[in-house]
C-alpha positions in Angstrom: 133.7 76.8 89.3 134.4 79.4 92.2 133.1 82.9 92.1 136.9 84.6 91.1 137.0 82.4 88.7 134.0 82.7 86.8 134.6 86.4 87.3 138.0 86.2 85.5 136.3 84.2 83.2 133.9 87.0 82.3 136.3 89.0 82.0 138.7 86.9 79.7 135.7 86.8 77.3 134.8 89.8 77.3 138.3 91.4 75.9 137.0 90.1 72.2 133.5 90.4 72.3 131.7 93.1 70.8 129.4 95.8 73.7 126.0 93.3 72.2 127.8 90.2 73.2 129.5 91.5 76.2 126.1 92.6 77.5 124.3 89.1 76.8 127.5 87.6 78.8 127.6 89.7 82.0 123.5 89.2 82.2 124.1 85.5 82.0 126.4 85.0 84.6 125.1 87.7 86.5 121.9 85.5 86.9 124.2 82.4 87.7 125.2 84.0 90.6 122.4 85.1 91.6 120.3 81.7 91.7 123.6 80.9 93.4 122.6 83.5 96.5 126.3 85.4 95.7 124.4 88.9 94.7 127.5 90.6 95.3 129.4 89.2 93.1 126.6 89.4 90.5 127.0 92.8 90.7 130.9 92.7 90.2 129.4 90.7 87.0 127.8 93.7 85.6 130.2 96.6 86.6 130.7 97.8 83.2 127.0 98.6 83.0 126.4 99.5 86.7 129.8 100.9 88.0 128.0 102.6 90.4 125.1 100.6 92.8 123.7 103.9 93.7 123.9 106.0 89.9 122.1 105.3 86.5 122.9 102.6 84.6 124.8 102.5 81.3 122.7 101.9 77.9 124.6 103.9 75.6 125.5 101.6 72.2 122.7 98.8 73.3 119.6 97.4 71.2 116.2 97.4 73.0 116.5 94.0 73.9 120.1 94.2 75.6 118.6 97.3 77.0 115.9 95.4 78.6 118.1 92.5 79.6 120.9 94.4 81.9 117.4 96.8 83.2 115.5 93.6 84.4 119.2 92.0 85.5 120.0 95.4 87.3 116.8 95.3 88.6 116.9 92.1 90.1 119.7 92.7 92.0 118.4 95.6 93.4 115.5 93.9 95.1 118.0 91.3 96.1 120.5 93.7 97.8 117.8 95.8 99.2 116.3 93.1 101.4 120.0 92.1 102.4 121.2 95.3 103.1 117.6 96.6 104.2 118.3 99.7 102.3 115.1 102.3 102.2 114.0 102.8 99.0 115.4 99.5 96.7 111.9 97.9 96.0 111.0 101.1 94.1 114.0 101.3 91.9 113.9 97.7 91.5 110.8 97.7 90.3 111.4 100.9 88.1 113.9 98.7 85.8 111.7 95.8 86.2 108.9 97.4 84.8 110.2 99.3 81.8 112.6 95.8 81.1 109.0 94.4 81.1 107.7 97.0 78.7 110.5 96.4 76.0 110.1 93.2 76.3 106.4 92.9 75.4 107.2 96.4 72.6 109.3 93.8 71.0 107.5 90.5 70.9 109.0 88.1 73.3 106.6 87.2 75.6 109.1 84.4 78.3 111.1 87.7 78.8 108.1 90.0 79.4 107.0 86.7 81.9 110.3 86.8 83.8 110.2 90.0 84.2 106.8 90.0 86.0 107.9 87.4 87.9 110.5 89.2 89.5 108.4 92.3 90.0 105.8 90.3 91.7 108.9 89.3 94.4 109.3 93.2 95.0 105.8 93.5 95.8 105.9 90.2 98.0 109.1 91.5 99.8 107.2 94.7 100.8 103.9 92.9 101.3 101.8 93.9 98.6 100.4 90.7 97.9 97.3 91.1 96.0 99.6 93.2 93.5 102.5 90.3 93.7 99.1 88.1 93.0 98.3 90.3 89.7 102.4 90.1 87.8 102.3 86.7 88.6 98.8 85.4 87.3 99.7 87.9 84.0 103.3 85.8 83.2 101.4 82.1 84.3 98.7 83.5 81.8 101.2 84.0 78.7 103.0 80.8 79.5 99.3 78.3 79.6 100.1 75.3 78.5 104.2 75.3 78.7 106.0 72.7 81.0 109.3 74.6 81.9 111.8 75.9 84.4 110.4 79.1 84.3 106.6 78.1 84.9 107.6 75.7 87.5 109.7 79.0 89.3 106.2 81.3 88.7 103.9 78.5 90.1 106.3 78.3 93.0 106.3 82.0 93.8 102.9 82.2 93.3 102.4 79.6 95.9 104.8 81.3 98.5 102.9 85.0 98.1 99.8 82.6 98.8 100.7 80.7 101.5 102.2 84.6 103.0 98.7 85.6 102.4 97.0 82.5 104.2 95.4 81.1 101.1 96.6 77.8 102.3 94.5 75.6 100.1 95.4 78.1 96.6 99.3 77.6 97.5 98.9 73.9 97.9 97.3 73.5 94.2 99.8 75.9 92.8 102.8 73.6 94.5 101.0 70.6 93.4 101.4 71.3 89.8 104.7 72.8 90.1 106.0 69.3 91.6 105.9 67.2 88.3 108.0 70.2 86.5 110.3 70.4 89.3 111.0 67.0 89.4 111.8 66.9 85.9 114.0 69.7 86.2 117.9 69.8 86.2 118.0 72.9 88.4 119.0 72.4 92.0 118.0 75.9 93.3 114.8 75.3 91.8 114.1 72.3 93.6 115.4 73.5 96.5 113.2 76.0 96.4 110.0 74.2 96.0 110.9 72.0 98.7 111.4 74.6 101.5 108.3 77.2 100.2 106.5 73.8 100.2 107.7 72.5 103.8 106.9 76.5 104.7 102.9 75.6 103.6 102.9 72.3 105.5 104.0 73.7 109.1 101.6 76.3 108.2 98.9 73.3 108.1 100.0 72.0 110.8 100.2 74.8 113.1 96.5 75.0 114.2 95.8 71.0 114.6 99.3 70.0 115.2 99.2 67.5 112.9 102.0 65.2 113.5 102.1 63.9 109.8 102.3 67.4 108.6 105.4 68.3 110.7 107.4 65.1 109.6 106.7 65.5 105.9 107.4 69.7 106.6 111.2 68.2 108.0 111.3 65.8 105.0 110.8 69.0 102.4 112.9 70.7 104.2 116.2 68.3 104.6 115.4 67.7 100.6 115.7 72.0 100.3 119.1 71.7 102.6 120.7 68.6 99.8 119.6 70.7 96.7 120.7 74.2 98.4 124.0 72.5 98.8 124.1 71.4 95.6 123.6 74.8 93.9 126.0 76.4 96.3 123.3 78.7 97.3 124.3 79.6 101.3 121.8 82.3 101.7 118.8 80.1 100.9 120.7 77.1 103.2 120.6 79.8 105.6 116.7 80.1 105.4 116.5 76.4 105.7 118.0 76.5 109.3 115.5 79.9 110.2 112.4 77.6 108.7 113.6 74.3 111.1 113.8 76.9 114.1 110.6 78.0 113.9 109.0 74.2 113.6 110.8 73.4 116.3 109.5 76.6 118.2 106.0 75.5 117.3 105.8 72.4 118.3 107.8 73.3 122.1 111.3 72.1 121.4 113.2 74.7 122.4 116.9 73.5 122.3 116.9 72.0 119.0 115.0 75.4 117.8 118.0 77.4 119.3 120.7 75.2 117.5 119.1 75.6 114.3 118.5 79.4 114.9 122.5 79.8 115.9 123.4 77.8 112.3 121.4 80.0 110.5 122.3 83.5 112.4 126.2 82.3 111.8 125.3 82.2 108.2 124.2 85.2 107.7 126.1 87.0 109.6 129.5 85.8 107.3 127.3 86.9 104.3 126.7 90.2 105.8 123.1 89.8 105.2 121.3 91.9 107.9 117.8 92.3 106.8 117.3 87.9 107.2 119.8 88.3 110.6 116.6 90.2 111.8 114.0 87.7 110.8 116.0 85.1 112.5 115.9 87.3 115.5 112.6 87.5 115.5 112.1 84.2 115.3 114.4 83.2 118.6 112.7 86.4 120.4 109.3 84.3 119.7 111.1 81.4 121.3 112.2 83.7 124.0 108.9 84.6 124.9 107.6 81.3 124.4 109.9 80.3 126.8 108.6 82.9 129.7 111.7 85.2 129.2 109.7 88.1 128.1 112.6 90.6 129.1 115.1 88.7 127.0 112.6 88.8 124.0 111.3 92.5 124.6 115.4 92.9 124.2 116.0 91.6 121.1 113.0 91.9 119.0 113.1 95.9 120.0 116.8 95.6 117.6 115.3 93.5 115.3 112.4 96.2 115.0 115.3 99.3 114.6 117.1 97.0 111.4 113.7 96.1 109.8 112.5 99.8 109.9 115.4 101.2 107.8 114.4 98.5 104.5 111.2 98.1 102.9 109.8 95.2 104.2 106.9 96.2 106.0 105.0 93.0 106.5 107.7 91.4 107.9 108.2 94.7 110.6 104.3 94.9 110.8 105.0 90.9 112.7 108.0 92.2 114.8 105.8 94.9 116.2 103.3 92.8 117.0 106.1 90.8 118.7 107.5 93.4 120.4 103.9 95.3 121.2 103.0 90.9 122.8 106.3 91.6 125.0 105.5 94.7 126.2 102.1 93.1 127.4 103.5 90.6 129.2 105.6 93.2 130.8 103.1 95.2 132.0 103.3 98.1 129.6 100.1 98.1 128.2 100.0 101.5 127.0 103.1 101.0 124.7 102.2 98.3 123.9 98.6 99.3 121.9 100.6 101.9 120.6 103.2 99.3 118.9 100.1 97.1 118.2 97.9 99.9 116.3 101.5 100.9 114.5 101.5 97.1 113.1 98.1 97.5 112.2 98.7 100.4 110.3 101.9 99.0 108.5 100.3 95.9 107.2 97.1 97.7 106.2 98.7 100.1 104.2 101.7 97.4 102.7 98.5 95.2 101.8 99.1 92.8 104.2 95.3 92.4 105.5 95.6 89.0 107.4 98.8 90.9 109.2 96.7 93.3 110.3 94.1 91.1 111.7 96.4 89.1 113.5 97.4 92.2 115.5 94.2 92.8 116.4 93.2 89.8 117.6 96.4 90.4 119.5 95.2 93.2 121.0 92.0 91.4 122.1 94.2 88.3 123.4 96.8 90.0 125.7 94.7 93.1 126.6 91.2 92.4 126.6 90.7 92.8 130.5 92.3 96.4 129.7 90.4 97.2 127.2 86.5 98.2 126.8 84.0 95.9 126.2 81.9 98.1 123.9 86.1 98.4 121.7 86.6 94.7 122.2 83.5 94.0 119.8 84.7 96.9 117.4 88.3 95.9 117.7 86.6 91.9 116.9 84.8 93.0 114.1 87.7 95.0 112.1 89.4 91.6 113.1 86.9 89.0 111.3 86.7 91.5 108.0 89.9 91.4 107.7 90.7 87.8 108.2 87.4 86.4 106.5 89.7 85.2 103.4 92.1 83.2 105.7 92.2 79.6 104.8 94.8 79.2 108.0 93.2 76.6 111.0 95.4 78.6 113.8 93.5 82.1 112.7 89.7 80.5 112.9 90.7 78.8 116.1 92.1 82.4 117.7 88.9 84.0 116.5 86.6 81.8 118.4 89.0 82.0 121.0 88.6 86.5 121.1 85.1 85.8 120.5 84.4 84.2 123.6 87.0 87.3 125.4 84.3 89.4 124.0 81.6 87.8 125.1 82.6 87.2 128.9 83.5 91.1 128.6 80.2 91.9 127.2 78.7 89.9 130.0 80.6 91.4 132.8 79.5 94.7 131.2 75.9 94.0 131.5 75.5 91.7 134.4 73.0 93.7 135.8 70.9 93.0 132.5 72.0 89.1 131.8 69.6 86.4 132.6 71.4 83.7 134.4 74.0 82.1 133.0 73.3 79.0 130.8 73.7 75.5 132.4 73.3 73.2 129.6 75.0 73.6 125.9 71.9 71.9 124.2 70.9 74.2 122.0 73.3 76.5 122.1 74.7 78.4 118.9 77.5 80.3 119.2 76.7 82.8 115.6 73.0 83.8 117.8 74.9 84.5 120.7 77.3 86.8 119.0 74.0 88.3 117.2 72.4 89.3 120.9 75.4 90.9 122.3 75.6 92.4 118.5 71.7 93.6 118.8 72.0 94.7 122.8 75.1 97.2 122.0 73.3 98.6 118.8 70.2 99.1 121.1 71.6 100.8 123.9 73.7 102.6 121.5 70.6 103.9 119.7 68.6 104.5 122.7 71.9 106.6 124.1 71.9 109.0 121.1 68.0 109.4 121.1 67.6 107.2 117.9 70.1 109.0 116.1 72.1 106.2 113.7 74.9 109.0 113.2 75.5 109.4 116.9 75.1 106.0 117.8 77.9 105.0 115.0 80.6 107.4 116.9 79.4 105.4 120.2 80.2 102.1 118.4 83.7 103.2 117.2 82.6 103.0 113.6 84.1 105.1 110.9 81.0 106.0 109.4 77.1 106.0 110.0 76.3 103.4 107.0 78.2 101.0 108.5 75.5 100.6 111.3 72.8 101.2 108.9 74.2 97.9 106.8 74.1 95.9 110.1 70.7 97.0 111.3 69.1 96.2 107.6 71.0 93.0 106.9 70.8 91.7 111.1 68.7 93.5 112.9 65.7 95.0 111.2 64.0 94.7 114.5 65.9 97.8 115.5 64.8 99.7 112.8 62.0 101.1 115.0 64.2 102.3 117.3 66.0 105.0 115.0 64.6 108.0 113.8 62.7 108.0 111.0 65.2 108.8 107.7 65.1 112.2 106.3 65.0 113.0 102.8 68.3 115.6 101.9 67.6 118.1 100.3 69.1 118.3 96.5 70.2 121.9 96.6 72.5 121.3 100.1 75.5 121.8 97.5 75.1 125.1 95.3 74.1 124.5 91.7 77.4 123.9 89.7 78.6 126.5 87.1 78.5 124.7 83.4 82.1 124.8 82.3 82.7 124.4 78.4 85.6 121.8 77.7 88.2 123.3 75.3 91.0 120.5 74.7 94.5 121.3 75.0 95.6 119.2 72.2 94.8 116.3 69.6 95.7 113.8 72.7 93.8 114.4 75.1 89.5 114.8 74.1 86.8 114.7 77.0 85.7 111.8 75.9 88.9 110.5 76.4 88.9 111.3 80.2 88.0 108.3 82.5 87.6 108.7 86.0 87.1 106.7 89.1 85.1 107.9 91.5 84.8 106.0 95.0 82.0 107.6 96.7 79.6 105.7 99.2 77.3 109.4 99.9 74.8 108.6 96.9 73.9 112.4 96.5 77.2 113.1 95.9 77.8 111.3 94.1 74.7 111.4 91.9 75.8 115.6 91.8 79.7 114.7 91.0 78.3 112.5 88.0 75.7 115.0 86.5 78.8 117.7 86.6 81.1 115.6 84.9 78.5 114.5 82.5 78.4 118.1 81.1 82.0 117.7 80.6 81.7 114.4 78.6 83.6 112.4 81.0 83.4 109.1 81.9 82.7 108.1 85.5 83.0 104.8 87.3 81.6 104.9 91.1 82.9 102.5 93.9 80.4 102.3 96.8 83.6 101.3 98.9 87.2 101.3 99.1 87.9 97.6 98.9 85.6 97.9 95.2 87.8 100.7 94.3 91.4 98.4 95.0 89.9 95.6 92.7 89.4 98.2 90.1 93.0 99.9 90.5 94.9 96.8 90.3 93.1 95.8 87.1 94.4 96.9 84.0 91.5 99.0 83.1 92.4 102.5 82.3 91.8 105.3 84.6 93.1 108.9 83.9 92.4 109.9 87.5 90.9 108.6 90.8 88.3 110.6 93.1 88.4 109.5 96.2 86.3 110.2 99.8 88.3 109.6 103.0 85.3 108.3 105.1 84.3 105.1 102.9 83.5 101.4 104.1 86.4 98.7 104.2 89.2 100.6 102.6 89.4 104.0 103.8 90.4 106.7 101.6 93.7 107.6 103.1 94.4 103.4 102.6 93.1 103.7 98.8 95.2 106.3 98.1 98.9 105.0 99.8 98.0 101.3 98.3 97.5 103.2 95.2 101.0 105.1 94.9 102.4 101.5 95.4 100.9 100.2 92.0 103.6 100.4 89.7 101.1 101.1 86.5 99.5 104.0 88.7 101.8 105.8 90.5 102.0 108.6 88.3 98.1 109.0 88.4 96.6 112.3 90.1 94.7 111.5 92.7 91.5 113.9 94.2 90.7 113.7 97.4 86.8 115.6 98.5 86.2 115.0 101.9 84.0 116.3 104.5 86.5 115.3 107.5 89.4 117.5 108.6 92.1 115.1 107.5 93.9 117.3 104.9 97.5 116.9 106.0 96.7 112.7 106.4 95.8 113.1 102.8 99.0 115.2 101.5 101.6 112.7 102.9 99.3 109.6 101.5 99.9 110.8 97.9 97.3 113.1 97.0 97.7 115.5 94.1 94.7 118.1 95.1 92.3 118.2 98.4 88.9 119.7 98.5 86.3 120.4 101.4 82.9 118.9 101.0 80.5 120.9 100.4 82.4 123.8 100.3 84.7 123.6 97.0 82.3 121.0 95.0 82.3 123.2 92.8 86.1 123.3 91.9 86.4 119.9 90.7 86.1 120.5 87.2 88.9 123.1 87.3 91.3 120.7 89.7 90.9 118.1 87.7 91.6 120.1 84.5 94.9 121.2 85.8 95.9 118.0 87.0 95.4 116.7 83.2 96.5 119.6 81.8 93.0 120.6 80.3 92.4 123.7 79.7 88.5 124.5 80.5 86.9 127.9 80.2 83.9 128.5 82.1 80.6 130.0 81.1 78.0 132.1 83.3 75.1 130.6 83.8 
């Protein structure tokens, strides 16, 4: 049946149903359509309770459940159109429905619904990058369907798998597609199995990628011909579309260029007649690889600097944090080094903050592959090391082979840096190890960077490029204790460096809100302050939960462990603050959350357009936290004199 005709359909139907029934209806074939790729007319589908793709939505005469249905349905399509029409803005207000569709549904006791639901959240987070946070909806519905063999489990362990593979757990995506395969097989559902076979054929190129493992490749072509018969099938064009985009790109990969141009030219066409822009770009990204592949590094530079300009206006920001580092590559090539950092520090930053850490350490080993001989030696080794702790999850072969490859860019530059200093070079590999070589260049830098700064760890951090002193305190005590005589001896701070706090007496505002009510995470890695921020709230009756680090602190935000407000330090190890705090006003569940920052670094207006509800100077206003925090939770607090 054609799309006007299940529209008319719909609407023959609908002329004696009652509003209950008519809402059931429209949601039904709504979702038809949209398996179908034809999200446009989906939307036609639901007109009578979304008239308008840009106003409110109409709930006025519906029970919770139909209420829940056309939000998640609404929803849904939002996400869709967003990442089609690369429309600023859509993830949010798709996942807004989404996640009070979700919250009915679980209200009301049906727990499949509640499982689609966060199931098509996790795809917003996926389309934006968020993965950990896609990671968290979708091991939450797997969890409430253990045990069931159906459609819907099969479609969750597939997406799983895809946000997985995106993330460069290679191994985790290939179990989650393995025991999708017997449920897919058993399913009636073409764009299901279509599906499975080209995220499947996606994790297979992937694979083969680093040891170009011919077996990989031909069984990647054979998922993917299967994902062109069953696309067909369903009538889906838009995912037949991606098919094409997938085939370029193993064709790029493994150097034939023609074929990869054909398939690239099928796909663009495709797209183009369903007016999807946001996956025109991708596939333009894709051929500017090719380009550049190719040697025609002006062509490329040409085309992926567009692609960037249409990818900035959505919100897919792992998929721009790749174009830049495309386009900052290109620029390289081209001789603009300067521009090019800049658009390689950019992609940094957009992955980082989307969540996207193996983005951002591909960019930097970027960085360190097409501008090393431009670049320090002493900012190589820093630039290395933000590199390996952000890729040390990866279960891709390509990324441990293009770290051993940076690491011996490092080391030549290291060597050339130090010649006067280097014994003569090493003849013979017996005996070599390559982790004690990367430990002496580690131990000379830390040593001249000591004996620079007079012993003083603090200086010799800035020297290093670190963020903050314990850092290079960790590495000396865990490496290099050798070094430890080399530093000045620790002092001892002094406890009364912050003024003793006032005593404030809690008064609660209301029956809803007690001290001991208040929970509170603090990430802190300064030890005295925190120690001082703990013994003030303890007089309060608050409860306090430290993080030593900002990667501690993400674990315990994305949990489902409540938190009435987060404390956070800009200077902490991993995950900076500023990071915490924007990856923080992504979580759907903690959005609304005020958020403290106390810093002692001057990076108040960074802090404001991250998300932060108050800032305060360390050691300054210390003593205002109990205050700040009462207004932000609408405590009232009166204080006593000591």
């Amino acid at each position: 049946m054609n799309l006007q005709s299940q529209l008319a359909t719909l609407q023959e139907q609908g002329r004696n149903l009652t509003l209950l029934e008519r809402a059931t209806l429209c949601c039904h074939v709504a979702k038809q359509l949209e398996k179908a790729g034809e999200y446009e007319a989906a939307c036609d589908a639901m007109n009578e309770f979304w008239p308008q793709q840009d106003e409110s939505i109409k709930l006025d005469g519906l029970d919770e459940e139909a209420k829940a249905e056309v939000m998640l349905c609404v929803g849904t399509l939002s996400g869709w159109l967003g990442s089609v029409r690369q429309a600023e803005g859509s993830q949010e207000t798709a996942k807004d429905l989404i996640t009070k569709s979700t919250e009915i549904f679980e209200r009301i006791g049906l727990p499949k619904k509640a499982a689609e639901a966060h199931g098509d959240l996790a795809l917003c987070y996926w389309r934006e990058g968020s993965y950990d946070e896609a990671r968290i909806h979708l091991t939450n519905a797997l969890n409430s369907l253990s045990g069931e063999n159906s459609d819907l489990r099969a479609c969750l362990l597939i997406r799983a798998g895809i946000v997985e593979v995106d993330a460069r757990q290679l191994s985790e995506g290939l179990r989650l597609y393995s025991e999708a395969s017997a449920m897919v097989e058993q399913s009636p559902d073409h764009a299901l199995k279509g599906t499975f076979h080209n995220s499947f054929g996606l994790a297979l190129r992937r694979l083969a990628d680093a040891d170009n493992r011919e077996d990989y490749l031909d069984r990647a072509l054979i998922e993917y011909a299967a994902a062109s018969f069953h696309f067909e099938q369903a009538g889906n064009r838009h995912y037949h579309a991606r098919v094409e985009n997938n085939l370029g790109y193993l064709f790029l990969k493994v150097g034939r260029y023609k074929e990869a141009y054909n398939h690239l030219d099928r796909a663009r066409d495709l797209f183009l007649e369903l007016k999807d822009v946001g996956t025109v770009a991708q596939v333009d990204e894709t051929r500017a690889r090719t380009l550049l592949a190719e040697g025609r590094v002006n062509e490329a530079e040409r085309l992926v600097r567009s692609t960037i300009s249409t990818l900035e206006k959505g919100d897919e920001q792992a998929l721009l944090a790749e174009a830049l580092t495309t386009h900052g590559i290109t620029l390289s090539r081209l001789g603009n080094h300067p521009r090019s950092r800049v658009l390689l520090e950019r992609a940094i930053e957009v992955a980082q903050t989307a969540g996207d850490l193996e983005g951002a350490g591909r960019a930097r080993l970027s960085i360190i592959e097409e501008m090393g001989e431009q670049t320090s030696a002493t900012e190589l080794v820093t630039i290395y090391q933000s590199a390996v702790d952000l890729l040390q999850r990866s279960q891709d072969p390509s990324v441990g082979k293009r770290l051993i490859a940076c690491a011996w860019k490092v080391i030549e530059a290291l060597g050339d840096s130090e010649a006067e200093n280097r014994e003569a070079p090493q003849t013979s590999w017996e005996g070599f190890s390559f982790k004690e070589k990367i430990l002496e260049f580690e131990r000379g830098l830390i040593e001249r960077a000591l004996r620079d700064s007079k012993g003083s760890v603090t200086r010799a951090a800035r020297l290093l490029g670190f963020r903050h002193h314990q850092s290079l305190i960790s590495l000396i005590n865990s490496r290099h204790k050798e070094l430890l005589k080399t530093r000045t001896a620790v002092r001892k701070r002094r406890r009364h460096i912050f003024s003793k706090p006032r005593k404030i007496k809690y008064r609660p505002a209301g029956p809803e809100l007690g001290s001991a009510q208040i929970s509170i995470l603090h990430a802190e890695d300064s030890r005295p302050v925190a120690h001082l921020v703990s013994e003030m709230f303890a007089n309060e009756g608050w409860r306090i939960e430290l993080c030593e680090d900002g990667d501690t602190a993400l674990r315990k935000l994305t949990s489902d462990e409540r938190f009435d407000l987060l404390l956070v330090d800009n200077e902490l190890p991993g995950l900076n603050g500023l990071d915490l705090v924007k990856r923080t006003r992504k979580m759907t569940h903690r959005r609304r959350m005020p958020i403290v920052m106390l810093s002692g670094t001057d990076c108040e207006t960074e802090a404001w357009r991250a998300g932060v509800d108050a800032f305060l100077t360390k050691p300054e206003q210390v003593n205002d936290l109990p205050s700040t925090i009462s207004r932000l939770l609408k405590v009232d607090v009166k204080q006593i004199k000591p």
